[in-house]
C-alpha positions in Angstrom: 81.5 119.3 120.5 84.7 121.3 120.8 85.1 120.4 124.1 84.9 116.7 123.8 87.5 117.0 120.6 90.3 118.7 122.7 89.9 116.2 125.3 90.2 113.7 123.1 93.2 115.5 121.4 94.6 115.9 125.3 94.4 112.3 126.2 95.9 111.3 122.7 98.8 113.6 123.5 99.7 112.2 127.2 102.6 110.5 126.9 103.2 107.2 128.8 106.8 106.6 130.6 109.5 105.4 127.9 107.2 105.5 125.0 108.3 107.3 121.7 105.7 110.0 119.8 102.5 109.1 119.5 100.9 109.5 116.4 97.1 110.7 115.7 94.5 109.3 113.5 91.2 110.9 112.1 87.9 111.1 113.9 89.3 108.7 116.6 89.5 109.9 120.2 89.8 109.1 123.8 91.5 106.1 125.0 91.3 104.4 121.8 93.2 106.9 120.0 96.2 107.0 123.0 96.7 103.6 122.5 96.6 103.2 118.8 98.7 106.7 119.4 101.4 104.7 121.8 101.6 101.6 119.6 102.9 103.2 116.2 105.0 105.3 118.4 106.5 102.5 119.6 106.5 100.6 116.2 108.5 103.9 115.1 111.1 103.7 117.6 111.0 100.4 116.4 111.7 101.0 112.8 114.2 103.7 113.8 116.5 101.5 116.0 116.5 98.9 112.7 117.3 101.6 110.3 120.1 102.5 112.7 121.5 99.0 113.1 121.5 99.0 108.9 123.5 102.0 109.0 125.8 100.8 111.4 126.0 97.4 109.4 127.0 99.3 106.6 129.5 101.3 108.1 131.3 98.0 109.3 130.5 96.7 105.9 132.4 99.2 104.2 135.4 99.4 106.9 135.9 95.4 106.2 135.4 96.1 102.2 138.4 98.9 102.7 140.2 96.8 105.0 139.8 93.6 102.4 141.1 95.7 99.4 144.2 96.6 101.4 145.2 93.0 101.7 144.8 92.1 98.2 147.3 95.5 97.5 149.1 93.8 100.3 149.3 90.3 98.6 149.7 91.6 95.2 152.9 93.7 96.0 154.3 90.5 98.0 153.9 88.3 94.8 155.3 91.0 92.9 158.2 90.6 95.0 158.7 87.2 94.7 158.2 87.1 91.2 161.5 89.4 91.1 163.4 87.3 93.5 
């Protein structure tokens, strides 16, 4: 019985070319669990690449919000100035 386990833990930890971490689950083993393994590795890459196109979203989010408060500074001193002239 142990032998069959750690194969089953061997397979599910071959990696396939280009795919993220695999990920383990239960009493499941062999083939089975490699592929249900490679699929919610993927599915994390997945989630990771989309939490790292928010971030960047937000990073150009607040560059526009800083650039946007400058020109209403900007606008606001120029009708200062013509209010004086």
């Amino acid at each position: 019985m142990g032998s069959a386990a750690s194969s089953g833990d061997q397979a599910a930890n071959q990696s396939a070319s280009g795919s993220g971490p695999q990920i383990q689950f239960g009493n499941v083993q062999g083939p089975v669990q490699t592929t249900i393994g490679l699929l919610a590795g993927d599915l994390a890459d997945q989630l990771i690449a989309e939490a790292r196109k928010t971030g960047e979203l937000e990073t150009q989010l607040d560059s526009v919000t800083d650039e946007r408060d400058e020109l209403i500074k900007t606008v606001a001193l120029m009708q200062a100035t013509a209010a004086r002239i």
